[in-house]
Backbone bond lengths (Angstrom), bond angles and torsions (degrees), N, CA, C in turn:
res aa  C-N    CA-C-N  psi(-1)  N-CA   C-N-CA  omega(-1)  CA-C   N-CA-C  phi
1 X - - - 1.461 - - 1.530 111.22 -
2 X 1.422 117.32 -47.28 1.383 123.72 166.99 1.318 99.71 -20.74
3 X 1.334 97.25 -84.16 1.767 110.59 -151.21 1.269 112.75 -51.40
4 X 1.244 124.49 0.41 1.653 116.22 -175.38 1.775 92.26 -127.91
5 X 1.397 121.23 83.34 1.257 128.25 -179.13 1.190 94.71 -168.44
6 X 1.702 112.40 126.31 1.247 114.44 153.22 1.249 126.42 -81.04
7 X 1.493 105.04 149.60 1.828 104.63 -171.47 1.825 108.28 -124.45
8 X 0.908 118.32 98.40 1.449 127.74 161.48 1.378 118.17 -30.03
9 X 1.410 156.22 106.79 1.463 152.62 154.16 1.811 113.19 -69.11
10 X 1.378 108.68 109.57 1.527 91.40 -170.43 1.718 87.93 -123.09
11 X 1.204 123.61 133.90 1.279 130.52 151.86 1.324 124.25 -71.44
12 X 1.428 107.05 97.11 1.986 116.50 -161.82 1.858 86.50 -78.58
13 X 1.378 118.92 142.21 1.400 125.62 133.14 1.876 98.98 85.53
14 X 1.361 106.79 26.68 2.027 100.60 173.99 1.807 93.87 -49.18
15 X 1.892 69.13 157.02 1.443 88.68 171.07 1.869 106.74 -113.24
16 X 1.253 113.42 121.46 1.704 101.71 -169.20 1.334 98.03 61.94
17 X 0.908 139.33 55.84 1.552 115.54 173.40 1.687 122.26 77.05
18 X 1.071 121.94 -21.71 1.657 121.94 -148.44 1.378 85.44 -130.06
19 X 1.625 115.56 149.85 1.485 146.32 150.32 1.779 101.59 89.82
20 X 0.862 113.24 -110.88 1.946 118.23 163.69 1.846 82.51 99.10
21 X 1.137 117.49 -176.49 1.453 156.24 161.45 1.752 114.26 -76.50
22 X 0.879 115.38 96.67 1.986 110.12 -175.38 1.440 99.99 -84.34
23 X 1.290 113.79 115.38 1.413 121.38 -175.65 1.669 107.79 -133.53
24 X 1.351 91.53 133.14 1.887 94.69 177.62 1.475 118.87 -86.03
25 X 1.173 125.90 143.25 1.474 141.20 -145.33 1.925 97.73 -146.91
26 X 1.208 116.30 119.12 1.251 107.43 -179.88 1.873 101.04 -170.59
27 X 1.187 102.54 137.16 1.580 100.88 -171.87 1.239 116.12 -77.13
28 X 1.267 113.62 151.35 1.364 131.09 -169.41 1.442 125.80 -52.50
29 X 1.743 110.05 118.02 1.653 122.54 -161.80 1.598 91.79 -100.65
30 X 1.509 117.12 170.65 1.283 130.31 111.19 1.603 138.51 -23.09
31 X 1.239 115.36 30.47 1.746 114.81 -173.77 1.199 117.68 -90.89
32 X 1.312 118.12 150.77 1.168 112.73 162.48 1.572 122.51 -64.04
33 X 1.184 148.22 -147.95 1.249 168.31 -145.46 1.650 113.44 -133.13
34 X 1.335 106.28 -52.92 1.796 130.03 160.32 1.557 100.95 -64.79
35 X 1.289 125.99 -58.39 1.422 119.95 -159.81 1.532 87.13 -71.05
36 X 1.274 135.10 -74.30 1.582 120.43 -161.88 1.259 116.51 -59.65
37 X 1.422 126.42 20.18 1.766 129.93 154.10 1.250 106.15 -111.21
38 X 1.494 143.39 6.72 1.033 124.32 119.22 1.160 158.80 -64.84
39 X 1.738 99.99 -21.03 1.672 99.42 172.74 1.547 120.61 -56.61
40 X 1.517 119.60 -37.78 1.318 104.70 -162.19 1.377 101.34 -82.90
41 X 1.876 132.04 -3.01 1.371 122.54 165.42 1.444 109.98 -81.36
42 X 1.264 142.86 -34.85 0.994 131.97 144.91 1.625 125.72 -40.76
43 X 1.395 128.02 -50.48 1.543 129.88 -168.64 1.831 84.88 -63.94
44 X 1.016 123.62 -63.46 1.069 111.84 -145.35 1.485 124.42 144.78
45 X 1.687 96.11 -10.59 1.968 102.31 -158.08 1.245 113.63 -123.25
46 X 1.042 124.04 -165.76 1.330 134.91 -171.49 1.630 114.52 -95.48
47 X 1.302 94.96 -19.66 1.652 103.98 -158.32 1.617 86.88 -152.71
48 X 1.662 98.54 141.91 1.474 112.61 148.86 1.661 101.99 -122.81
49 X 1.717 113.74 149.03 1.086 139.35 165.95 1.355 118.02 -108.34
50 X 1.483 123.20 94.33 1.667 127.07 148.85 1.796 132.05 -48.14
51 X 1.155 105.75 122.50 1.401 105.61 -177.95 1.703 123.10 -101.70
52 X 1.056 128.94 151.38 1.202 112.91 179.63 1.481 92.09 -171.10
53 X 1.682 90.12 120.05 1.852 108.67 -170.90 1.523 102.04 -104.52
54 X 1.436 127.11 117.06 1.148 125.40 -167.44 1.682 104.45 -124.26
55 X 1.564 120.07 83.09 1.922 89.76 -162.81 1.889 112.24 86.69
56 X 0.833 79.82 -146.32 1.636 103.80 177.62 1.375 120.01 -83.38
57 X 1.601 110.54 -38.79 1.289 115.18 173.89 1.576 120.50 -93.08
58 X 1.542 104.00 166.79 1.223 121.84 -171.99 1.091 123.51 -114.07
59 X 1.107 148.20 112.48 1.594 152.07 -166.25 1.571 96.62 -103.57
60 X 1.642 132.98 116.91 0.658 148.41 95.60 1.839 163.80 -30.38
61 X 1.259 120.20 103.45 1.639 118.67 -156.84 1.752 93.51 -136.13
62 X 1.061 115.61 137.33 1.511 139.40 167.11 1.562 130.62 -124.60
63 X 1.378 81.32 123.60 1.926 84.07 -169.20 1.833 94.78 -126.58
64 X 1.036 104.85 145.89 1.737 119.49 157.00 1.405 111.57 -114.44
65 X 1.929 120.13 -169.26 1.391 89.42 -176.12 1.217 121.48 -93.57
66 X 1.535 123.20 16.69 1.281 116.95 179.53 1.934 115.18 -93.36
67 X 1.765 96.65 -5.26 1.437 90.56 176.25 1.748 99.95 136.76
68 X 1.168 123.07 -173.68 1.562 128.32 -139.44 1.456 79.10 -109.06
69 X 1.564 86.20 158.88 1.760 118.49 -162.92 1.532 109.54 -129.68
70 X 1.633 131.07 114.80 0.996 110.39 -171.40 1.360 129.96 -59.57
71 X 1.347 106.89 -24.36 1.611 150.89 -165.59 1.614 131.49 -120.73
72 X 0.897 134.03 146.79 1.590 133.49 172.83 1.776 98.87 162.98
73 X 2.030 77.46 114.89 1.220 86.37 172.53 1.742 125.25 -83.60
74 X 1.636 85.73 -34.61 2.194 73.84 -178.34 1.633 108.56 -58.64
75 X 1.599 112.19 -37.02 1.226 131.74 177.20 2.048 115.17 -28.72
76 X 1.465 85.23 -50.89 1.799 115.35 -174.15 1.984 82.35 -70.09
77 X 0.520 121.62 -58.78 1.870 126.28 -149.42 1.766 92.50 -70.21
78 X 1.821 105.81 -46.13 1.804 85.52 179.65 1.230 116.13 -78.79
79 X 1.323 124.05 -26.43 1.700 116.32 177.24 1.830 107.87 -77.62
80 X 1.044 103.08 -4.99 1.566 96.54 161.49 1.792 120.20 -101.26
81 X 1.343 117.43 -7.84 1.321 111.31 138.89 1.047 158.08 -33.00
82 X 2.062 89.64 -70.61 1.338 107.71 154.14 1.029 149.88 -75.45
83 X 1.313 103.35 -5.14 1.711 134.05 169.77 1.834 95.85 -62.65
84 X 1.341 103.04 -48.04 1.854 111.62 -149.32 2.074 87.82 -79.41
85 X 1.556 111.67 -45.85 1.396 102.62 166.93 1.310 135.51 -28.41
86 X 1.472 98.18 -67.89 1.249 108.55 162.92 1.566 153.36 -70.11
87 X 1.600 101.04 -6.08 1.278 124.65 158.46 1.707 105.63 -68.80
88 X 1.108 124.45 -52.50 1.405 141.15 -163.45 2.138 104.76 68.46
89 X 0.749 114.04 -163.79 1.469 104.84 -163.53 1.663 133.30 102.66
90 X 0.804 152.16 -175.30 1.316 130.28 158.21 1.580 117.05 -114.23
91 X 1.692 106.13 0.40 1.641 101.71 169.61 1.624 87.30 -153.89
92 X 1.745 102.49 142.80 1.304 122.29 155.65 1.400 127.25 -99.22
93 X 1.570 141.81 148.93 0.808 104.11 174.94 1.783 80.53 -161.52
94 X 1.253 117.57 130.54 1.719 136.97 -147.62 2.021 90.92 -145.59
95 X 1.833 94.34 161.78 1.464 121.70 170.54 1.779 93.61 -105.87
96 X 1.372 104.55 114.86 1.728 101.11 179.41 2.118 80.12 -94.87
97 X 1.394 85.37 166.53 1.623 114.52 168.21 1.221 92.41 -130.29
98 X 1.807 112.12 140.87 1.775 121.14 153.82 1.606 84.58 -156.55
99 X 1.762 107.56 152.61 1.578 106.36 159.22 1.476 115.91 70.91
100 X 1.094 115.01 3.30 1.920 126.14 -172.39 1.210 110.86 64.08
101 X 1.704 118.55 33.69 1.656 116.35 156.16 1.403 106.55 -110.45
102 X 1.242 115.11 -176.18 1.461 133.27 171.25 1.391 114.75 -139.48
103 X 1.552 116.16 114.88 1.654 115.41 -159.94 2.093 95.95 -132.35
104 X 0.889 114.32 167.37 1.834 135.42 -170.85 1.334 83.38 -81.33
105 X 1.431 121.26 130.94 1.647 121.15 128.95 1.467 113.41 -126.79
106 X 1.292 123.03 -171.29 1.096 124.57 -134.61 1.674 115.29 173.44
107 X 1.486 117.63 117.32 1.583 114.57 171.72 1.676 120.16 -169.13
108 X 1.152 109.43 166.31 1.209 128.64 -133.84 1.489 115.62 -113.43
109 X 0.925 122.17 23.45 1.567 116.16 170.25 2.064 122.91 30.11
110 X 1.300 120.28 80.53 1.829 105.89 -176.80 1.518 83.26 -132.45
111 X 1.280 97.03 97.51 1.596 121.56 158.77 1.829 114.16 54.49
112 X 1.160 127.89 -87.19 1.503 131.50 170.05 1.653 117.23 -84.21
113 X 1.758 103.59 -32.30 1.073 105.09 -163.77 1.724 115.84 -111.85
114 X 1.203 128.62 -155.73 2.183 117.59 -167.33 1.413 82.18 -153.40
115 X 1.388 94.88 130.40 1.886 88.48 173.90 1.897 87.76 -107.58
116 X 1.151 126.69 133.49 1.073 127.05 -178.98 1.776 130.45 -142.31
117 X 1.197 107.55 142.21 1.719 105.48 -163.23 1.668 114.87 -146.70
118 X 1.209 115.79 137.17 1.128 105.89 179.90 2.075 114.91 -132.96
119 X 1.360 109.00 -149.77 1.511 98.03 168.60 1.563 108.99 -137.24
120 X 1.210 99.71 106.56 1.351 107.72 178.25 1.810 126.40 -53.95
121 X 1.406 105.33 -10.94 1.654 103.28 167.05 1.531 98.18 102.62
122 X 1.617 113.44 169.66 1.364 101.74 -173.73 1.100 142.05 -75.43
123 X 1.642 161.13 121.92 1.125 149.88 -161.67 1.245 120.02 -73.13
124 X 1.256 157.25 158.59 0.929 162.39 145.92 1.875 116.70 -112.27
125 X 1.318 90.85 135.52 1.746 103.17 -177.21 1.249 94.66 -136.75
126 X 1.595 109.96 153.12 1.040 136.12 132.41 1.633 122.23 -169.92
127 X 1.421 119.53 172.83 1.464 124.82 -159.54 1.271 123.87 -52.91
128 X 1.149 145.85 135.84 1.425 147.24 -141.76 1.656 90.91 -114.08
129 X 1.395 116.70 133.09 1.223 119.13 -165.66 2.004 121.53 -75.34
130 X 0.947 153.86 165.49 1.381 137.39 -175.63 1.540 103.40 -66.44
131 X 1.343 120.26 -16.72 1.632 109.35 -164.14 1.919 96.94 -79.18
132 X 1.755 98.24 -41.00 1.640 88.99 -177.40 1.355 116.34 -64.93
133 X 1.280 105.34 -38.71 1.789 112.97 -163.33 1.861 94.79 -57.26
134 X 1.220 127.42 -34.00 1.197 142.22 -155.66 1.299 99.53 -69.14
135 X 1.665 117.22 -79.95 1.116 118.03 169.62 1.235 133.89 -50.74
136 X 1.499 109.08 -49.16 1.595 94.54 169.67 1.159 141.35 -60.09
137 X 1.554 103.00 -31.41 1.846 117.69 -177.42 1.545 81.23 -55.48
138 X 1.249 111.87 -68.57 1.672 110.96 -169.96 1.510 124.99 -16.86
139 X 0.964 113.45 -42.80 1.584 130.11 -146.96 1.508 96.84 -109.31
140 X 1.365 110.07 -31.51 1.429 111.65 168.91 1.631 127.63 -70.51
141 X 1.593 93.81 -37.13 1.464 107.77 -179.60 1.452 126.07 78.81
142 X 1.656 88.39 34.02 1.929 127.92 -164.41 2.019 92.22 -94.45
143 X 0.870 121.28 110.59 1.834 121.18 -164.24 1.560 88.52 -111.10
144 X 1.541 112.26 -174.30 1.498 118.98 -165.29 1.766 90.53 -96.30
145 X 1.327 100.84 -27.61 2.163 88.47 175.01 1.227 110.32 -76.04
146 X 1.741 138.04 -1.68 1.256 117.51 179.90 1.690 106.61 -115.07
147 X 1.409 108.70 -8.87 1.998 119.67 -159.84 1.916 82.38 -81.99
148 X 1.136 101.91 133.18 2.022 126.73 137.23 1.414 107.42 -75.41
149 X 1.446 105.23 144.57 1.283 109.02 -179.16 1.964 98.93 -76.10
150 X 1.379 123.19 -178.30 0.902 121.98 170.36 2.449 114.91 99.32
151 X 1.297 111.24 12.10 1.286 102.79 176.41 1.029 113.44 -82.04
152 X 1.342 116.79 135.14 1.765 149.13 -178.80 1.404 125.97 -87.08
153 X 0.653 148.88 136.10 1.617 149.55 126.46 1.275 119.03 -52.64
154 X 1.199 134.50 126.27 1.583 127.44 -159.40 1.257 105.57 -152.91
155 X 1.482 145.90 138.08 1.217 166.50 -148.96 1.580 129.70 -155.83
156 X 1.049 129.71 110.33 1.648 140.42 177.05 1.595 96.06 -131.04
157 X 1.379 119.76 47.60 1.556 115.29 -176.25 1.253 119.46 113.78
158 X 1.703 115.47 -39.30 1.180 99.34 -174.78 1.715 82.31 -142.08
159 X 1.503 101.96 158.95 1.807 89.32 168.52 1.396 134.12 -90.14
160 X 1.041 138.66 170.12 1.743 137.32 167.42 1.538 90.62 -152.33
161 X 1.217 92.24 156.32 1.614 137.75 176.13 1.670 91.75 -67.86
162 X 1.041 134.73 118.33 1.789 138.54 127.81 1.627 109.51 -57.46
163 X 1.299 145.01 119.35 1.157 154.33 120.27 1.417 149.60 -85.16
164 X 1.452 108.36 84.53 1.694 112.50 -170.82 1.905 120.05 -59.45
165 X 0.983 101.82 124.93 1.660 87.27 -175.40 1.603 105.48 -117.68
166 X 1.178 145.51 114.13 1.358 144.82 159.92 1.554 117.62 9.47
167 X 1.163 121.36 -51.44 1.854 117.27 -166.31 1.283 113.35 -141.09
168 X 1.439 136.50 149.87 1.396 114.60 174.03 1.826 106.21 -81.75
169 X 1.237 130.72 -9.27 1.556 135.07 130.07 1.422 123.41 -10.67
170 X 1.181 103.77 -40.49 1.519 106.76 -165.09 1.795 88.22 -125.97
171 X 0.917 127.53 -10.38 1.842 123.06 175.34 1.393 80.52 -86.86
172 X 1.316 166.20 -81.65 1.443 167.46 -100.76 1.524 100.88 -102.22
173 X 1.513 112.52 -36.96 1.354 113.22 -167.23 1.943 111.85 -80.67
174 X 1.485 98.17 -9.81 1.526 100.47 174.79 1.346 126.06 -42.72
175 X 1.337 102.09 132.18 2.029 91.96 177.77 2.129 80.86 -131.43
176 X 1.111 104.74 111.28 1.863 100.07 163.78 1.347 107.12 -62.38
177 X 1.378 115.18 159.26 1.411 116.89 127.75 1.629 133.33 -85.52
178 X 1.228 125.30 75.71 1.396 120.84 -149.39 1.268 126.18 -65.74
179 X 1.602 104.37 -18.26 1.902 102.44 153.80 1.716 125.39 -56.88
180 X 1.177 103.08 -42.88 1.415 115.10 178.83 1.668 105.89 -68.89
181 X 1.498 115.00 -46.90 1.319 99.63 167.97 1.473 154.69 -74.74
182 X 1.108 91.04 -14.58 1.587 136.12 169.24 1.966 94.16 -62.62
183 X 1.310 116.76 -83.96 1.337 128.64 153.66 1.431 103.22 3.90
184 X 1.203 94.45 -107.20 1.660 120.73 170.84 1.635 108.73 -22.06
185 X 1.269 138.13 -75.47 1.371 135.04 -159.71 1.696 100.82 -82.87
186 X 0.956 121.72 -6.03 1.528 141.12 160.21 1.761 110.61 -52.97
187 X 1.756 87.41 -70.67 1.830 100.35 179.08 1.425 110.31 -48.41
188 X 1.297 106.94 -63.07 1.621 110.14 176.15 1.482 135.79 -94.44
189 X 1.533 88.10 42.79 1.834 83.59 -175.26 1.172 153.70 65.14
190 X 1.479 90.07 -2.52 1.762 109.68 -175.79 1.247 115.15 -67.30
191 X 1.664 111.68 147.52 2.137 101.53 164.12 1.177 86.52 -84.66
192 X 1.333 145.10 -58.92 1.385 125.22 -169.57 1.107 133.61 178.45
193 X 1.432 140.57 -135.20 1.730 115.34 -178.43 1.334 91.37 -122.17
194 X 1.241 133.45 139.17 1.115 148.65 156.90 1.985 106.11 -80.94
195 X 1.040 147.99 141.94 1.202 137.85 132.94 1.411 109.91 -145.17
196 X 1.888 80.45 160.04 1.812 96.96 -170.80 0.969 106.29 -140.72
197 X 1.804 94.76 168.67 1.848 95.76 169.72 1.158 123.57 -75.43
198 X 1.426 127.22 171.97 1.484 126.15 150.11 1.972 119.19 -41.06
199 X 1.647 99.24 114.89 1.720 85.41 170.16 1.236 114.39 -58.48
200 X 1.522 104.11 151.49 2.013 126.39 171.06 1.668 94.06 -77.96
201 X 0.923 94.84 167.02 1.679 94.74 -178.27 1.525 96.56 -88.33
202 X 1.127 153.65 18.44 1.529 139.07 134.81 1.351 116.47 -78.83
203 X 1.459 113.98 -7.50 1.678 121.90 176.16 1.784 115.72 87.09
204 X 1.910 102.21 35.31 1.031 111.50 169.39 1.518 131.42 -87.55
205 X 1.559 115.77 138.00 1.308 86.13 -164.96 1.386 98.55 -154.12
206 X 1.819 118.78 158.80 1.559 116.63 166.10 1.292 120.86 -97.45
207 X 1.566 134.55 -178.18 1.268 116.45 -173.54 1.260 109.86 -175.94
208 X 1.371 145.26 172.72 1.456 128.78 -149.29 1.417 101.18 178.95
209 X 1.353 133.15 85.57 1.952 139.70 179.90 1.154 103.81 -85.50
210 X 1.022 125.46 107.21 1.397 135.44 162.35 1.464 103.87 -104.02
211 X 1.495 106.99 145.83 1.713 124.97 -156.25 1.512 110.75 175.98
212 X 1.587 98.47 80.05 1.381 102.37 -166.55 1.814 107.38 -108.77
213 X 1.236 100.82 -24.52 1.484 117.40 147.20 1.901 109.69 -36.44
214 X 1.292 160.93 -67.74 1.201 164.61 71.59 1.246 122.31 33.55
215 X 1.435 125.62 -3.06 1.795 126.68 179.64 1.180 103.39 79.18
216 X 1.054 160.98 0.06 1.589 154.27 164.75 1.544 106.12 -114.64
217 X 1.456 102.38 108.99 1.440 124.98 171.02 1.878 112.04 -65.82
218 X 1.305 105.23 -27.82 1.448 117.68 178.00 1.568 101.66 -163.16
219 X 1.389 104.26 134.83 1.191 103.39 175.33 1.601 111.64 -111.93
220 X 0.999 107.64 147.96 2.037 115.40 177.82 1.253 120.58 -35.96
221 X 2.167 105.75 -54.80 1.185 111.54 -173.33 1.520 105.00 174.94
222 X 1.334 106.29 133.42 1.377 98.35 -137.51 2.114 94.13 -162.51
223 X 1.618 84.67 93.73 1.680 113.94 -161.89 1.466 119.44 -77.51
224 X 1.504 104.10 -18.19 1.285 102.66 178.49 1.488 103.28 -76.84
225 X 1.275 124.12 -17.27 1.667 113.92 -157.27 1.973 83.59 -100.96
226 X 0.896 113.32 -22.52 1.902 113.98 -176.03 1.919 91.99 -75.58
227 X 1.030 96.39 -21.94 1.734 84.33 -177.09 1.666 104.98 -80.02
228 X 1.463 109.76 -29.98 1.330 103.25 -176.63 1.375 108.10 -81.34
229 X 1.475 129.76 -27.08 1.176 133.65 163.45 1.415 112.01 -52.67
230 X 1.389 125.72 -51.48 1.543 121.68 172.13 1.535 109.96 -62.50
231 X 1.116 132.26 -36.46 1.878 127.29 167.47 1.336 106.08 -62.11
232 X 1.299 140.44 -12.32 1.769 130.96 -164.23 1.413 75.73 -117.03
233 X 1.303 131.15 -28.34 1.816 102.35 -175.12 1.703 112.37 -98.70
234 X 1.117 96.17 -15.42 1.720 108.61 172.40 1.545 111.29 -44.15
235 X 1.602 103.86 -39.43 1.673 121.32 -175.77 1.733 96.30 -62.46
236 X 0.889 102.17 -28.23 1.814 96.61 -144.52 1.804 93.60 -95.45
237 X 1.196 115.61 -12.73 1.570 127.47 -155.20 1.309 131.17 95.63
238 X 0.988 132.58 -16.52 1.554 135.70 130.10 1.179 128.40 -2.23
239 X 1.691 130.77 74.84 1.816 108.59 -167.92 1.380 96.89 -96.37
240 X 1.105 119.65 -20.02 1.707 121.15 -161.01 1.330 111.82 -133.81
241 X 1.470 119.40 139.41 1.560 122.23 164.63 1.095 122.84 -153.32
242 X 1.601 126.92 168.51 1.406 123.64 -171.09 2.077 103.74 -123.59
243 X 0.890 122.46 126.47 1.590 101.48 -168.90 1.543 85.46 -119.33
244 X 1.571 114.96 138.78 1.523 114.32 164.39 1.474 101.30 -109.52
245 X 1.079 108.89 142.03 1.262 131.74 -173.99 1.820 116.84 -127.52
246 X 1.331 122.66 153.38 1.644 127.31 150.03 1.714 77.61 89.09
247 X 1.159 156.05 87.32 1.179 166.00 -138.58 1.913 84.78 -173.25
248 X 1.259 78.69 -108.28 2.047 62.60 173.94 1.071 144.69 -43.74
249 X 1.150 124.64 -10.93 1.433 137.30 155.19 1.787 131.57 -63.79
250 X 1.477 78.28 -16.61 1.598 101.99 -162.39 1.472 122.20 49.23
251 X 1.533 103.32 45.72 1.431 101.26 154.61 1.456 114.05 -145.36
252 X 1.473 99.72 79.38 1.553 102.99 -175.97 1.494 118.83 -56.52
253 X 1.913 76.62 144.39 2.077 89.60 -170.22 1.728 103.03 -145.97
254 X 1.280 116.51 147.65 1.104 116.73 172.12 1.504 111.70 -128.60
255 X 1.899 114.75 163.44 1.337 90.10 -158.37 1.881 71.64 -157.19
256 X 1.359 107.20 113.98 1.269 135.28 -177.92 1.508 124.44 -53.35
257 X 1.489 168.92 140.29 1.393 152.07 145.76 1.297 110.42 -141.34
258 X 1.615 98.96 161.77 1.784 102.84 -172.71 1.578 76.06 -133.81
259 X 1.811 118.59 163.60 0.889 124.28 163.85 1.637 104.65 -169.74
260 X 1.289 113.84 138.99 1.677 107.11 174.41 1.796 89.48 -146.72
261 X 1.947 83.85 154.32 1.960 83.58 -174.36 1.221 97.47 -66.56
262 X 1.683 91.84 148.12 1.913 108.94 159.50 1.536 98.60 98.20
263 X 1.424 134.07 -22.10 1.568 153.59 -175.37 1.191 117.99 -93.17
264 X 1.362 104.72 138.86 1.871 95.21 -165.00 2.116 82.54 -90.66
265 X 1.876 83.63 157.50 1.296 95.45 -167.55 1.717 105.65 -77.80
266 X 1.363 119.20 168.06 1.508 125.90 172.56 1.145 112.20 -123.77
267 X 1.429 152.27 153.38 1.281 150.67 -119.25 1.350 107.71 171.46
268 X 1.067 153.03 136.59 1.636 154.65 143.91 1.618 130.54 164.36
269 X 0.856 114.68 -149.05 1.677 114.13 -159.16 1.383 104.52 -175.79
270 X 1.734 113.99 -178.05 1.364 128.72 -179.73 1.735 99.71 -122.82
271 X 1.303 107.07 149.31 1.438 118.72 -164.57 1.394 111.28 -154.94
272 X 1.323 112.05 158.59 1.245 112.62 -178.39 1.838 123.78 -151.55
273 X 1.102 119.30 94.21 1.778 104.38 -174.49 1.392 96.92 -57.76
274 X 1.539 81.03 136.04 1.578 120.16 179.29 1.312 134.27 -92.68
275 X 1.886 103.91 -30.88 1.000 120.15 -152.10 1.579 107.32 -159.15
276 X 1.258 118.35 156.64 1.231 100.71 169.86 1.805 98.76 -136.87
277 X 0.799 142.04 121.63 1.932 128.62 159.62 1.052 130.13 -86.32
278 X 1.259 127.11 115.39 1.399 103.49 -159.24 1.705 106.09 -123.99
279 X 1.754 108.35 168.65 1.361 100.45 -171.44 1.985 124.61 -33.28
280 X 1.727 126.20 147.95 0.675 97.12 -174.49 2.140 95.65 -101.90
């Protein structure tokens, strides 16, 4: 069944144009559960995205290879690309379904590429207890000369760790231990650690998802957890930010958010199919 599926390559979240997240995008089969955690080891990616156009709405499903995701934001941003491709037009704008909600997306047609954004639903925060901060800082190798005060617990479905770190100097210099962290976000349920730099006062910023718990030891770029980062800074005055991400990966990506209290959050990026594979 595999082999007779076309698979979309969409680069979620370029930066200038260049690097993004390569994520597979392909409409909704008959698969099993096992077979759709192979596509993205076969595609190549981190993530596969299922489509399913029902009407007006959009059914959305995300799997990596360890298994299905309630959530994924770059995930949300390339199947709304290819959604907007294939509309043709110069703006799309659809009811996606993922997780048994129904949320706005939305995108933009600029020549090769889709600038696209949607609303990831409400966040929930609150303070991460000393046992997590403990272990995870641990495992991260996050010390008291490199931590900002201010780490979160943060939720759009599933939780992750917020971690502020002083410099993107010291965000770059991270080496995990990813057994130990894996461990760790295991014990407590976490997808994984998000950390960032200190915002610039235009709300610029670096950032680094690790989620090895989920098959991705580091991910490229990764919007659902920047949305929860834009709801924990929304508090503080923060409405807007830009986070670059996949720097060490060497495939720089940035991944956009607006957020103000009481306001549903906004989320997205620029993307581009790259590729197409098609049955062999």
């Amino acid at each position: 069944m595999i082999s007779r599926l076309s698979v979309s390559i969409v680069r979620a979240c370029l930066r200038d144009g260049r690097g993004g997240s390569p994520t597979a995008v392909l409409d909704e089969a008959p698969l099993s559960d096992e077979e759709r955690c192979r596509i993205p080891v076969l595609a190549g990616t981190s993530h596969a995205v299922f489509v399913a156009v029902r009407g007006s709405a959009v059914s959305l499903r995300f799997f990596t290879a360890e298994g299905e995701l309630p959530a994924c934001g770059h995930g949300t941003v390339a199947a709304l690309a290819l959604l907007a491709e294939r509309a043709g037009g110069a703006e799309y704008r659809g009811t996606l379904r993922a997780a048994g909600r129904s949320f706005a997306g939305w995108a933009v047609r600029e020549g090769a590429r889709v600038r696209a954004a949607f609303e990831p639903g409400p966040v929930e925060l609150r303070e991460p207890t000393a046992a997590e901060c403990g272990l995870v800082l641990s495992a991260l190798g996050v010390g008291s000369d490199t931590l900002a005060p201010g780490a979160r617990v943060a939720s759009v479905g599933r939780e992750r760790l917020l971690v502020p770190v002083r410099s993107r100097s010291g965000l770059a210099a991270l080496a995990p231990d990813f057994g130990q962290l894996r461990s760790a976000c295991d014990r407590f349920g976490l997808l994984g650690c998000y950390v960032y730099s200190v915002p610039t006062r235009s709300g610029r910023i670096a950032a680094r998802m690790f989620a090895p718990s989920i098959g991705v030891p580091e991910d490229i770029a990764n919007a659902n957890s920047t949305a929860c980062l834009a709801a924990d800074l929304a508090e503080r005055g923060v409405t807007g930010i830009a986070v670059d991400m996949g720097d060490s990966l060497g495939s720089p990506a940035t991944i956009t958010a607006t957020a103000r209290p009481g306001a549903a959050v906004q989320v997205g990026g620029t993307a581009e199919v790259t590729d197409v594979i098609l049955p062999s």
